[in-house]
N, C-alpha and C positions, 0 to 999 in steps of 0.2 A: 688524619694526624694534624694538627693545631700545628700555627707556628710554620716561621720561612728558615729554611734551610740553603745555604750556596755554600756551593762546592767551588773553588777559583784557583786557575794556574793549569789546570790537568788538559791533557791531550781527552778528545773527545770523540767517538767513531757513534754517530746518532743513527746510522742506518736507515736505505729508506726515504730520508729525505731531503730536499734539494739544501743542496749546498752544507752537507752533511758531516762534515771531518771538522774538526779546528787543531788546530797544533798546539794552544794555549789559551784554552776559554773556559767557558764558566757555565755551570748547572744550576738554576734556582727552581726546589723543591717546597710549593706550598700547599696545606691540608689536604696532602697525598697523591697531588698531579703535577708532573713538571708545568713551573708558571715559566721559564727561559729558557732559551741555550743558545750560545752566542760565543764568538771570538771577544779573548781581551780579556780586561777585569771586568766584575759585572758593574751595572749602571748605581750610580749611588742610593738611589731609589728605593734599589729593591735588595738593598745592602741593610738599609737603616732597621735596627732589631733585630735581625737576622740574627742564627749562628751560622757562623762562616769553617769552613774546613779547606784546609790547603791543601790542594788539589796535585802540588808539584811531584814529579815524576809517578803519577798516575794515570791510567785511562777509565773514561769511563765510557761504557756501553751499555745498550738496555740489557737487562737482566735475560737472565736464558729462559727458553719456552724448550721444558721435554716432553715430546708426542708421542712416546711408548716404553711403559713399564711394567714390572709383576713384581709388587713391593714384598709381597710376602715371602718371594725366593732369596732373601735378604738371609732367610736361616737356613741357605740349601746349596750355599756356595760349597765350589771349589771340588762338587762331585761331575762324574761321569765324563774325565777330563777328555776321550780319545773319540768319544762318540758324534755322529753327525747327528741330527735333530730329531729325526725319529727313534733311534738309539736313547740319544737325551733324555726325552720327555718318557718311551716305556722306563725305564729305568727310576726317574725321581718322580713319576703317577706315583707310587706306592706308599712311596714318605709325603706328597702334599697330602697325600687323604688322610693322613694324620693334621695334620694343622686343627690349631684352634686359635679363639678371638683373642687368647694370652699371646700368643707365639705373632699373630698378626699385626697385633698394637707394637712387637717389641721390633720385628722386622721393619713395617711402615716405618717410625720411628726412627731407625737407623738410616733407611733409605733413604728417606724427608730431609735430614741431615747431612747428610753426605752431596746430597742435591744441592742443599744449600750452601755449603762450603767449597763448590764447585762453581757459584753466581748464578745458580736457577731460582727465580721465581715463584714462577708458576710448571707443573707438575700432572701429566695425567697418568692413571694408574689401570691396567686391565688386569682385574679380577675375575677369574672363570672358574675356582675351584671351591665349592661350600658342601664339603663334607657334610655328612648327619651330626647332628648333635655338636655341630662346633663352636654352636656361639654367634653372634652376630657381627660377621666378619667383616661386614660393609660399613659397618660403624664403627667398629674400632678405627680401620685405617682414615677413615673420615674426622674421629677425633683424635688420631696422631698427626694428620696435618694441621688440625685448629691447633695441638700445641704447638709444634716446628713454625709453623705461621705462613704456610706457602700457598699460594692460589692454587687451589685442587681442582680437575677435573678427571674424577672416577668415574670408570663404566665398570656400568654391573654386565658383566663378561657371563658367560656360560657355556655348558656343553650337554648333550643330548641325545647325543651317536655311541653309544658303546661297542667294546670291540664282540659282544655278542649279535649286534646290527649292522656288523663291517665297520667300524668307525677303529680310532686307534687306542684313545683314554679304554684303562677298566670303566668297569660298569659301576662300582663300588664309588666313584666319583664325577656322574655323572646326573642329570635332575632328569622329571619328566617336564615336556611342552608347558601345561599349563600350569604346573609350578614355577618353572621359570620366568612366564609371560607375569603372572602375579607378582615375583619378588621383583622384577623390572618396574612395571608399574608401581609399588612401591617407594621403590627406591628413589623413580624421580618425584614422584609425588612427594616425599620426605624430606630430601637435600639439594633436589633443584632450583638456584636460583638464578634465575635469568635477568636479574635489574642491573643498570650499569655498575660497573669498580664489581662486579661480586666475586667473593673466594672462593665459592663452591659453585660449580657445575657438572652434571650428570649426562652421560652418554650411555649408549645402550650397545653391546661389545660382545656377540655370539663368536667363539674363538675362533674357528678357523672350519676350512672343509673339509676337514679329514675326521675333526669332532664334534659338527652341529649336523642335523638334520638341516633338507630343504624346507622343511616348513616352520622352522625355527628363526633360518636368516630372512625370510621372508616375513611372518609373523614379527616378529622385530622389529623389522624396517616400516610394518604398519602403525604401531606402536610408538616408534619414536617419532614418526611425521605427525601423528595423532596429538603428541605430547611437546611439539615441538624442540627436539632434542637431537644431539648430531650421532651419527654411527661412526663403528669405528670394528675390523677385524685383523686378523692377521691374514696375507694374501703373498700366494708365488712365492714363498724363500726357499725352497730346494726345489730342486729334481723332484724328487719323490712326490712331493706334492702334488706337481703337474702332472705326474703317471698315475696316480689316483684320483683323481679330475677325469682323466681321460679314460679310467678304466670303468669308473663310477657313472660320471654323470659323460659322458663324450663329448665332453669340451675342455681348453686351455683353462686356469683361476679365474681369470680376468674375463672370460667368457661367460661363466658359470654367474660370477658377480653380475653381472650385465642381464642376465636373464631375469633375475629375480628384484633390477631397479635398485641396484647399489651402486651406481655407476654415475652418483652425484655430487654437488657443491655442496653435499651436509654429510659428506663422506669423510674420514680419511683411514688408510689402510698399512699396516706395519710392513714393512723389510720388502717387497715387491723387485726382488732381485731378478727374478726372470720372467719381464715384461716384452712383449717384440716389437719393434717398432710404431707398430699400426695401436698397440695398447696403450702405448706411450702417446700418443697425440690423441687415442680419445681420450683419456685422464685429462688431456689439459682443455680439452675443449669442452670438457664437463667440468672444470675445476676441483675435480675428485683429489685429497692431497694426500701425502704419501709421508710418514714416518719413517727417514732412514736410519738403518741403526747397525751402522758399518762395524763396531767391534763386537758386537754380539755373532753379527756374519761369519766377520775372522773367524773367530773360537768355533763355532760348528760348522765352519768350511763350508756356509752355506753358498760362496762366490758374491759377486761386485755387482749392487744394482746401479743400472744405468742412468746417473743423478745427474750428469752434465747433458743428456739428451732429454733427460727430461726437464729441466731446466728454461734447457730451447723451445721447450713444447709446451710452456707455461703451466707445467703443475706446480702446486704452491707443495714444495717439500721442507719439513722439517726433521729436526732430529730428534732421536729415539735410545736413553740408555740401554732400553733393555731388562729384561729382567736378572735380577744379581746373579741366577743361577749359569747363566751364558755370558756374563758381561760383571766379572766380580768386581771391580774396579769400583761400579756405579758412581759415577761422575759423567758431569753433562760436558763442562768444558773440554775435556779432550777428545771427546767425539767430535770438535770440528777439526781439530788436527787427524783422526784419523779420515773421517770424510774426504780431508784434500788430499792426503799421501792414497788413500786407494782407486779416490777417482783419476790422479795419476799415472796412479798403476797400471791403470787400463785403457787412457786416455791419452797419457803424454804430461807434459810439464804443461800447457794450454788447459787443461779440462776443469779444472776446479779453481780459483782465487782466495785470498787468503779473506777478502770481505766477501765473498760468495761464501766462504762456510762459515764468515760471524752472522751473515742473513740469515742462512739456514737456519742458524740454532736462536736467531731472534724472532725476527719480521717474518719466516716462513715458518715456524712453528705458531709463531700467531695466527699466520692464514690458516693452517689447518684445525685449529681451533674454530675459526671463527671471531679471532679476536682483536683481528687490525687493526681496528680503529679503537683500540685500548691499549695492546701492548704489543712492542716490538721494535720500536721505534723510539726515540728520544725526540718527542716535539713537545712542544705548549700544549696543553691540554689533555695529555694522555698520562696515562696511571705510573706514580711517580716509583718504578720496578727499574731500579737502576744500580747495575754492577760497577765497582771502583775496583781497578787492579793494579796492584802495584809493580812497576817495570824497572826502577831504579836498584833492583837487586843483581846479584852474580850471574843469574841465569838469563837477564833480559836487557841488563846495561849495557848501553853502546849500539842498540840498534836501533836506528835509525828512523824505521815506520813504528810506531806503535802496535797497530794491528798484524803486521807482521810479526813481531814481537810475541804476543801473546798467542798466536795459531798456529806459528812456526814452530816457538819454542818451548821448552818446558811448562807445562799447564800448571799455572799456579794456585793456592788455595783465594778465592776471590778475595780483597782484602774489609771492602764493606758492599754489602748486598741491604738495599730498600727495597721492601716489599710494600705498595701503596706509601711511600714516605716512609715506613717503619721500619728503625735498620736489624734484620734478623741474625746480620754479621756484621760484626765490629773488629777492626785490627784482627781480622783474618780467623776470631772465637765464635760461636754461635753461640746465641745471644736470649735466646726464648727457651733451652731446654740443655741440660748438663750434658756434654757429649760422653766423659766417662760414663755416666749413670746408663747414658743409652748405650752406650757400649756393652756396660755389663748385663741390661739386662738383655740384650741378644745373645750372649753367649750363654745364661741361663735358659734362656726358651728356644737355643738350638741343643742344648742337653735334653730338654725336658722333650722337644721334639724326637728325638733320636734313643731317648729310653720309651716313648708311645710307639713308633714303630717298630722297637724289639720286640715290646709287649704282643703286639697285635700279631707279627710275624711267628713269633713262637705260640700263639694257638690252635 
């Protein structure tokens, strides 16, 4: 983006870096990298042509980083309300094997959205489910975040274990090995870009142990190191999981990971609620990092992963909406308020801080990216992804800390969200794509979704 931008007057929580708070300073945003930030009015300097925005009773933060999604359950909320996770997912297999590349563009699209009206950024998405004949479903969601505008990283997810091989998915939604190793390859091949500032990047995301083959998460793993590209699964969020670990292969999640050299700094792994101690500290001494995705938990009663010991044990953790179907809300900002009320819960008033979970959802979902030293942080020289919230309203005037303000209190709609310099939310409107329009056309391709699996079910 051309052209200098200052923001001046606004409270500033830069995260991350030394001497990092100001109570009344100044952002200057130029050709899509922050060029300042500093206490005070900004320098005359870097004033002159500028467009300036008054910053007063504002904070601004780096923009959010979310580390685990399933955008296309965006048309499958609000089912299977009483179920725990294995319950869940038999129960909605049968309606995602319907989905198609229509139903995928219109969900991604909502999600994208909502993401951004939440101050996320940047965005990754696990994709496991590509029914026959559905269309190219990798591509749609990849051209719905070119038009939302958000920095994407999609794994091309899969599964491979049907419940005729002991696994838990039907089989009716499941691929063979080397068709899967193919669409991966693929995939990064096609949308991966690895050059600095870039909006697309590709990770490679075999779902979980209860629905890949061993020689899938492993083949995988060969694959992505081959292609230079990070991994990424679901690991340990229930009980159940770890009794089928143990029944299956005779080891703990996090064991089984370990076998097969997924227990890396090009890792990171969703919801890891039931880690023991000794797995907590090799994660950090591998700097393997961990997407927590505390209200998706809630809702299937999956329990509290242990985010303030591993904290201490230097795993880079970030956070994780979730897929819409466990997490309808989908919104990123309030996953740090619930992050700090359940670490908590389990913890004490002591276990979480209220800039320990603006980190989270910043500068540690950056690390588990891989993206530190681009985004997460509000310095000179890094990718100008910077959230404006407004505090001077009902819900947040009168208090005092800023950042307390906004984690404590009512999660507001972000008021303007830059994405590289580009603002994709202005006065709190999303700004690249009509929110009605995307509204309705979700609600048309979860009808359209929901008369295909009547169809299907009545043959």
């Amino acid at each position: 983006m051309a052209g200098r931008l200052v923001i001046e007057g606004c409270a500033i929580a830069a995260v991350g870096a030394e001497g990092a708070e100001h109570a009344r300073g100044h952002l200057v945003i130029e050709d899509g990298r922050i060029a300042a930030v500093g206490e005070g009015p900004v320098p005359g300097r870097l004033r002159e042509g500028a467009r300036v925005v008054d910053g007063r009773g504002r904070l601004a933060t780096p923009a959010l980083v979310n580390c685990h999604h399933h955008l296309y359950q965006w048309a499958t909320r609000g089912m299977a309300q009483q179920e725990d996770l294995f319950g869940w997912l038999s129960g909605l297999y049968p309606l995602w094997a319907c989905i198609d590349e229509e139903v995928e563009h219109a969900a991604a699209s909502a999600g994208l959205t909502a993401l951004a009206l939440s101050g996320c950024a940047t965005t990754t998405d696990h994709h496991y489910v590509f029914p026959r004949g559905a269309g190219d479903l990798f591509a749609a969601e990849v051209e719905a975040a070119r038009e939302v505008g958000l920095r994407f990283h999609p794994t091309r997810g899969s599964m491979d274990l049907g419940e005729s091989r002991g696994g838990l998915p039907p089989d009716g939604v499941v691929e063979e090995l080397e068709e899967i190793l193919a669409a991966s390859e693929e995939a990064v091949d096609r949308y991966h870009d690895p050059s600095p500032g870039s909006m697309l990047r590709v990770a490679l995301a075999p779902c979980s142990p209860f629905s890949v083959t061993r020689e899938l998460m492993a083949e995988s793993a060969r694959l992505a190191r081959e292609k230079g590209v990070r991994l990424h699964t679901h690991l340990a969020e229930t009980v159940d999981e770890e009794e089928y670990c143990r029944e299956r292969y005779g080891v703990r999640p996090a064991e089984y990971l370990e076998e097969l050299g997924w227990i890396s700094d090009d890792v990171w792994l969703a919801h890891c609620v039931h880690l023991d101690g000794g797995e907590v500290r090799r994660f950090g001494r591998a700097g393997t990092g961990v997407a927590h995705c505390p209200s998706s938990n809630g809702r299937l009663g999956a329990g509290i992963a242990p985010v303030a010991e591993m904290l201490g044990a230097g795993v880079p953790v970030g956070l994780g909406v979730d897929g819409a179907a466990s997490n309808e809300a989908g919104e990123l900002a309030g996953e740090m308020r619930q992050a700090l009320l359940l670490a908590r819960l389990e913890g004490g008033p002591g276990a979480l801080t209220a800039r320990q979970a603006l980190e989270l959802a910043t500068l540690g979902g950056a690390r588990c990216l891989g993206r530190e030293d681009e985004i997460g942080s509000l310095e000179p020289g890094k990718l100008a992804d910077v959230a404006l919230w407004r505090l001077d309203d009902l819900w947040h005037a009168g208090v005092e800390d800023p950042v307390a303000a906004l984690v404590f209190g009512r999660t507001p709609r972000v008021e303007t969200l830059f994405v590289g310099g580009r603002a994709v939310v202005e006065g709190g409107e999303i700004t690249t794509v009509d929110e009605e329009e995307v509204a309705n056309e979700l609600s048309a391709a979860g009808r359209r979704l929901a008369a295909r699996f009547e169809e299907v079910r009545g043959r």
